[in-house]
Backbone as CSV, one residue per row, in Angstrom:
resi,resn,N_x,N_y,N_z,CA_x,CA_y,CA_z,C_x,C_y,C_z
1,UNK,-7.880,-2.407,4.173,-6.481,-2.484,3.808,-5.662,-2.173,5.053
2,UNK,-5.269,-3.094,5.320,-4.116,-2.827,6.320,-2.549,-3.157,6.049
3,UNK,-2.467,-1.241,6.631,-0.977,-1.421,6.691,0.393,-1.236,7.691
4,UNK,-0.309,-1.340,8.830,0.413,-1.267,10.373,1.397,-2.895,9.481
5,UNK,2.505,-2.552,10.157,4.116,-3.834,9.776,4.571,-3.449,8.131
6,UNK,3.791,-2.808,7.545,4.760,-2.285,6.587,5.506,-1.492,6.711
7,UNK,6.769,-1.468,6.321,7.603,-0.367,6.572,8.219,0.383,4.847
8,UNK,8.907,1.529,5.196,10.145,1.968,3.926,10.736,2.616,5.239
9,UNK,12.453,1.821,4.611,13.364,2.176,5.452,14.518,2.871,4.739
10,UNK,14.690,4.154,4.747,15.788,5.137,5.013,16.804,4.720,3.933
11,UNK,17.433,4.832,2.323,18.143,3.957,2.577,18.086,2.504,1.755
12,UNK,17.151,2.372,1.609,17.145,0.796,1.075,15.900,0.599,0.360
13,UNK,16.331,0.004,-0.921,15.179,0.335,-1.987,13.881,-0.717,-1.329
14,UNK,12.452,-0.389,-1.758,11.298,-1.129,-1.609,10.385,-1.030,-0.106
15,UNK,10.035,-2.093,-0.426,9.105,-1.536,1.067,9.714,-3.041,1.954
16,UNK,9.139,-3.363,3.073,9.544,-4.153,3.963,8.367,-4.389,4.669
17,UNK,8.186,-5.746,5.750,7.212,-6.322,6.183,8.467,-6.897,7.242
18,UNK,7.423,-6.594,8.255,7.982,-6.746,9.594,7.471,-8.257,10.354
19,UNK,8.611,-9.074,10.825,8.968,-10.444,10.768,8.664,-10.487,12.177
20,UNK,9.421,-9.656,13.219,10.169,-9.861,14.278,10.829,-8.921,15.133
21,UNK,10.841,-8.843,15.960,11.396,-7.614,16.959,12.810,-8.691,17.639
22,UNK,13.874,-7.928,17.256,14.855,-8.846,18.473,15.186,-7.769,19.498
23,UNK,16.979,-7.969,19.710,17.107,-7.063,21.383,16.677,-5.490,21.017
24,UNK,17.325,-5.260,19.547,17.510,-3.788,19.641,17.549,-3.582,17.912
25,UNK,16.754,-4.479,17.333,16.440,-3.794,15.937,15.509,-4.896,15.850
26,UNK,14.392,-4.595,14.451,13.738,-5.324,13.927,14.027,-6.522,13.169
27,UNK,13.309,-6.984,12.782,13.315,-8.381,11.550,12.143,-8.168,10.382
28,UNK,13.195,-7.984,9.469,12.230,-7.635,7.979,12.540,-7.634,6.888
29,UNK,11.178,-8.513,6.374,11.623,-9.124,4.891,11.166,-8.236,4.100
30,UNK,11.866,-8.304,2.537,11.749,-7.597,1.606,10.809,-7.723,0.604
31,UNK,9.580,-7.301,0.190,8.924,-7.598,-0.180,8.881,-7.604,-2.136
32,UNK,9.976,-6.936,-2.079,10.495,-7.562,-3.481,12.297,-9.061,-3.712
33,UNK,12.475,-8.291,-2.605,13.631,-9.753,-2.823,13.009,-10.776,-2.640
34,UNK,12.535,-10.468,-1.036,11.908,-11.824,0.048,12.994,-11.982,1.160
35,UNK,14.236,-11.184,1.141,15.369,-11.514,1.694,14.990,-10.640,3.040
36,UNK,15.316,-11.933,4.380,15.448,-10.779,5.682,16.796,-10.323,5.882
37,UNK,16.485,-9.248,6.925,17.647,-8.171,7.350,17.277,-7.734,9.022
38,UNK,18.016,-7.127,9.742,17.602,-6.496,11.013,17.962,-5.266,10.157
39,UNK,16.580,-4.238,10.884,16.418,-2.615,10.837,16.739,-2.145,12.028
40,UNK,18.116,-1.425,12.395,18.076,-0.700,13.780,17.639,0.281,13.713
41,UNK,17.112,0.881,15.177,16.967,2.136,15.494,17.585,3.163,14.580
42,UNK,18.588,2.939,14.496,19.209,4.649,14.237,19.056,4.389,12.447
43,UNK,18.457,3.152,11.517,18.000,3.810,10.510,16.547,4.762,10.529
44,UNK,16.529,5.219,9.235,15.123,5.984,9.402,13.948,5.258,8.482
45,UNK,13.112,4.892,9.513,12.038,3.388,9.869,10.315,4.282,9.507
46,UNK,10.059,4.287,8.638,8.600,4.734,8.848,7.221,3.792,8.239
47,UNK,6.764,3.592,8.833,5.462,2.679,8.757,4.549,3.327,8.003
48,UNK,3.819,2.763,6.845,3.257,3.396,5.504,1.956,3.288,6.659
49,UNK,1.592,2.917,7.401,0.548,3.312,8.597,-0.051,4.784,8.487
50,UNK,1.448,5.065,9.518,1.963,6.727,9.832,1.871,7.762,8.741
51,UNK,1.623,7.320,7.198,2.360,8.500,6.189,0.513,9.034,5.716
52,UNK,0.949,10.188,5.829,-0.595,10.631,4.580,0.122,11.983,3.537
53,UNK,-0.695,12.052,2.639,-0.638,12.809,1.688,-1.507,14.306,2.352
54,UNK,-0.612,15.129,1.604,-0.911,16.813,1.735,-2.378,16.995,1.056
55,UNK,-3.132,17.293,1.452,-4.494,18.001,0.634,-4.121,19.339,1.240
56,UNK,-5.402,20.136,0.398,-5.703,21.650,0.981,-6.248,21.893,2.126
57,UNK,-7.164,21.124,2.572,-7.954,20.524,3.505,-7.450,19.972,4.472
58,UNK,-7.085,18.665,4.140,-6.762,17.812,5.439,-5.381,17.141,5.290
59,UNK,-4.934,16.299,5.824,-4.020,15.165,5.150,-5.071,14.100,5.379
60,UNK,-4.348,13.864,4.086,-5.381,12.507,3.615,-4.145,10.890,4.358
61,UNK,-4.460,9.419,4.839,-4.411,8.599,5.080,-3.240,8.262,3.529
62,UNK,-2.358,7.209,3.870,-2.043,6.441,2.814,-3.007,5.443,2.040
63,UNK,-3.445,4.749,3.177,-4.313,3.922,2.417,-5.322,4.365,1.965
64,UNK,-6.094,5.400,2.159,-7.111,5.888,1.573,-6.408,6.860,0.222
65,UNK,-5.567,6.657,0.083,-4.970,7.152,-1.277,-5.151,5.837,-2.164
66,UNK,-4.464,4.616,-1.421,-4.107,3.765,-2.467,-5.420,2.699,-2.487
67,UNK,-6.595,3.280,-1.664,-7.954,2.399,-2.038,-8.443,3.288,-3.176
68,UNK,-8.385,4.926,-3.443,-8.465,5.312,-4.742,-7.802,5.437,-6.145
69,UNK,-6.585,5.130,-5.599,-5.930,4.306,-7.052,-6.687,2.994,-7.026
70,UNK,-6.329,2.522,-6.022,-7.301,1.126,-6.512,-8.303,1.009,-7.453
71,UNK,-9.399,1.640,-6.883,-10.568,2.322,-7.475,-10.720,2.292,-9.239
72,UNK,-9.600,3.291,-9.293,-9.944,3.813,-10.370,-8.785,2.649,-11.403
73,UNK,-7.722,2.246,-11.091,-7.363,1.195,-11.380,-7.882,-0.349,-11.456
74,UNK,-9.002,-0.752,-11.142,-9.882,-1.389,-10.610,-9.261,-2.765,-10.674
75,UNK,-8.091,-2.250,-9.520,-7.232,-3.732,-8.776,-6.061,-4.108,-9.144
76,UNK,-6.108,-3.020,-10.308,-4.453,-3.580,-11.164,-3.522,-2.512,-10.740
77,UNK,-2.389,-2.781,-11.696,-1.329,-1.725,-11.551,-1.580,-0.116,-11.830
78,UNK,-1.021,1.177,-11.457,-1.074,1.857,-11.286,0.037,2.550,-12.726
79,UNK,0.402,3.847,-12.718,0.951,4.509,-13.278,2.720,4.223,-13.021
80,UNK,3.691,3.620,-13.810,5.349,2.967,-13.889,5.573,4.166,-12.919
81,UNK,6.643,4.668,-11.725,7.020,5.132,-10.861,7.967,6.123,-11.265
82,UNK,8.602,5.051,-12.883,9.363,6.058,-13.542,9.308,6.587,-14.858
83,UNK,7.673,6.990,-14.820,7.518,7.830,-16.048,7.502,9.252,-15.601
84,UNK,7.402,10.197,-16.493,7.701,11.918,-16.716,6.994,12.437,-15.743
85,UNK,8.042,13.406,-14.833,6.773,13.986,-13.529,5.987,14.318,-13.946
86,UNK,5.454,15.097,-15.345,4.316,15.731,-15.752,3.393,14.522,-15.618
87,UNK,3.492,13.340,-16.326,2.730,12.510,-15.867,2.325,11.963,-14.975
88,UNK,3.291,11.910,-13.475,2.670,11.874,-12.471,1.885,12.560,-11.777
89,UNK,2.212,13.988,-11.738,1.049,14.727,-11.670,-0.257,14.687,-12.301
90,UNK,-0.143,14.754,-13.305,-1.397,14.412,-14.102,-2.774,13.291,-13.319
91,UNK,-1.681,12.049,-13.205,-2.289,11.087,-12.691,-2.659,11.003,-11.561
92,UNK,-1.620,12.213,-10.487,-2.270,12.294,-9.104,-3.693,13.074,-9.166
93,UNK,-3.553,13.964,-10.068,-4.371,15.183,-10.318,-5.808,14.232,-10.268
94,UNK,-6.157,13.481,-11.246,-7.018,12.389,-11.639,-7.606,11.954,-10.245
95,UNK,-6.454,11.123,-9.688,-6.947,10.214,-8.489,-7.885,11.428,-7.137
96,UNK,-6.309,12.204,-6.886,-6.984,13.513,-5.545,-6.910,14.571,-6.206
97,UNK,-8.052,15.113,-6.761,-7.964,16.729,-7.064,-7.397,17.712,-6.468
98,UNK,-7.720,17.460,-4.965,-6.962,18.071,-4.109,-6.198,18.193,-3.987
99,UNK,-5.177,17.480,-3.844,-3.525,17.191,-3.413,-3.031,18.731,-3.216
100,UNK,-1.957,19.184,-2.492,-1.433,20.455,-2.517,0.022,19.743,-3.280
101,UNK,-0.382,20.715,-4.216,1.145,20.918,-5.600,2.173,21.372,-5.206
102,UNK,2.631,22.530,-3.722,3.566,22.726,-3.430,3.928,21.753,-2.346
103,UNK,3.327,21.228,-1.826,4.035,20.423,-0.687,4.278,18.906,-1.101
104,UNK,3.661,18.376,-2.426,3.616,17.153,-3.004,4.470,17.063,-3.570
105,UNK,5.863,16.701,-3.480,6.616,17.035,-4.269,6.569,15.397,-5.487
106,UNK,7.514,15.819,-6.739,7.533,14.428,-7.466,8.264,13.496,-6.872
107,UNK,9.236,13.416,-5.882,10.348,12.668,-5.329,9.037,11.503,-4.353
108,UNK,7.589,12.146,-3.861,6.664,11.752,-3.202,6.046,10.948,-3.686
109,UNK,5.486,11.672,-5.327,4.478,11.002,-6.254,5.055,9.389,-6.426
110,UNK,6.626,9.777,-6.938,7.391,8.219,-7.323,7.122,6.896,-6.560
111,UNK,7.344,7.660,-5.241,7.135,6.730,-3.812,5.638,6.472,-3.824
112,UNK,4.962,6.637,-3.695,3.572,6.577,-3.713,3.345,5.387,-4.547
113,UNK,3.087,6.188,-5.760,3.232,5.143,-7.034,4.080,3.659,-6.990
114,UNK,5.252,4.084,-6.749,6.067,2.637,-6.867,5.651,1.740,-5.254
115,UNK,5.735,2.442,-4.453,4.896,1.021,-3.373,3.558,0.850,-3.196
116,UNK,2.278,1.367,-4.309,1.112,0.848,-4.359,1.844,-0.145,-5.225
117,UNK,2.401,-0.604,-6.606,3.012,-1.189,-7.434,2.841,-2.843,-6.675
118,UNK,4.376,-2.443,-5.781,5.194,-3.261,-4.759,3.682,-4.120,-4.223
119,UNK,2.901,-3.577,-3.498,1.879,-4.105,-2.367,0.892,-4.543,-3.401
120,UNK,0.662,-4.437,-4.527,-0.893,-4.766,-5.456,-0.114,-6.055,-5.843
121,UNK,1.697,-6.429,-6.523,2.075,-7.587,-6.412,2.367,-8.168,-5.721
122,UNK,2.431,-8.083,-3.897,1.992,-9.187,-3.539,0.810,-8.920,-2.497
123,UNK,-0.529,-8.929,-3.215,-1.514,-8.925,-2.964,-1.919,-8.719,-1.525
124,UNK,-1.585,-7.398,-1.170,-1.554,-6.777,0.257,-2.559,-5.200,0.243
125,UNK,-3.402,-5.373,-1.007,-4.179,-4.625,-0.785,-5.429,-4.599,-1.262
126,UNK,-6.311,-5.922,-0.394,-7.010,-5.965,-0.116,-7.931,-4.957,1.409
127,UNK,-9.851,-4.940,0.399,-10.114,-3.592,1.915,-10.335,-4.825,2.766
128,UNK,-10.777,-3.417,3.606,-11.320,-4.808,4.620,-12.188,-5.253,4.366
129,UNK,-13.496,-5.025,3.820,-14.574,-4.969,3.761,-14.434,-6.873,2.669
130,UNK,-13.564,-6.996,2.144,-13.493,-8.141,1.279,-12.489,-9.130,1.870
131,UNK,-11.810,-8.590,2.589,-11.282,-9.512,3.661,-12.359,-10.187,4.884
132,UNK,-13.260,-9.652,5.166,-14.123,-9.893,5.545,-15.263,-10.935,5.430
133,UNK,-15.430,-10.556,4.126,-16.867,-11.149,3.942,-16.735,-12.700,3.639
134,UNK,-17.708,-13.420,4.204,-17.503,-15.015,3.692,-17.486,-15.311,2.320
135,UNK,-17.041,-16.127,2.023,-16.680,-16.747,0.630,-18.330,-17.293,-0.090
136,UNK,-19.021,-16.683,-1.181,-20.466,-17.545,-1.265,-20.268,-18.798,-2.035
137,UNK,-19.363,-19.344,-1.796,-19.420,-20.756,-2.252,-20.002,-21.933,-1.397
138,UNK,-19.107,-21.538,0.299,-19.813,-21.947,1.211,-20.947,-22.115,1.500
139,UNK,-21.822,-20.981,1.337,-23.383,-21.105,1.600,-23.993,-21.654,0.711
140,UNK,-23.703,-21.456,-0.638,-24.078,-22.361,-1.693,-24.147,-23.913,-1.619
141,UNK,-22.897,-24.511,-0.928,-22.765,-25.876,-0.954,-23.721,-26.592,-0.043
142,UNK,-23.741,-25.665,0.975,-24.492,-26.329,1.963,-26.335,-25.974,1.937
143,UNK,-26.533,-24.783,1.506,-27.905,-25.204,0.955,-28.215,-26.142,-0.285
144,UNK,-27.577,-26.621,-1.805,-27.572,-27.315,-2.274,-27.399,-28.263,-1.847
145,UNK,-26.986,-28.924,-0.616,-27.181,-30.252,-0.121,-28.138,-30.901,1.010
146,UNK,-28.907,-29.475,1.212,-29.923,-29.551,2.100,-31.250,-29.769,0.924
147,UNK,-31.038,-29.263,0.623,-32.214,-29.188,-1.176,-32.202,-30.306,-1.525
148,UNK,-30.731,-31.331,-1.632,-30.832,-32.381,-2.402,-31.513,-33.775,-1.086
149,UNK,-31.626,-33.362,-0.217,-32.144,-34.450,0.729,-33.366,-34.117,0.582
């Protein structure tokens, strides 16, 4: 799963996918409108790359959060962004046992939740490991036509 060019910017609902660099701001479309915009500098620009979640332990990766929603979601949607914090907790609780409860706040969980949402509809979270691998239809066709000679 890669997520270097995704962005959430400061400010402006959803997540964003990065188009373009011009003199002195970006180019980036909206991945729920579809509509581009330039992002300058002086908004506040952070790349879902860069973000990890609080454990007790370590900080955990974004994407290795949202390959275990995945997981346990097995590819679909996740928990509505705006149901009852108790329920988001709950559901984080589920996914990372770990998580630290004081530094996780619900304003986090929402975000979390609502741009795995955003990225599972438009199919941007794929691992790598399946981005990868060849398609077995291919190998199929072509030994079935070696068979048939």
């Amino acid at each position: 799963m890669d997520l270097k060019g995704i962005l959430a910017i400061g400010g402006q609902p959803g997540l964003f996918k990065t188009i373009s660099q011009g003199k002195n701001s970006l180019i980036v479309e909206s991945l729920i409108t579809g509509k581009r915009m330039p992002a300058y500098a002086t908004s506040k620009i952070s790349s879902l790359d860069d973000i990890a979640i609080f454990t007790y332990e370590k900080d955990l990766p974004l994407k290795e959060v949202f390959a275990k929603i995945m997981e346990k979601e097995q590819g679909g949607k996740c928990i509505d962004h705006k149901a009852d914090t108790k329920e988001l907790m709950e559901y984080m609780q589920e996914i990372l046992p770990d998580f630290d409860r004081d530094r996780v706040y619900s304003s986090d969980l929402k975000k979390l939740f609502q741009w795995y949402n955003i990225l599972q509809e438009n199919n941007m979270l794929q691992t790598e490991s399946a981005e990868n691998e060849p398609s077995g239809e291919e190998v199929d066709e072509k030994t079935t036509e070696e068979k048939a000679e």
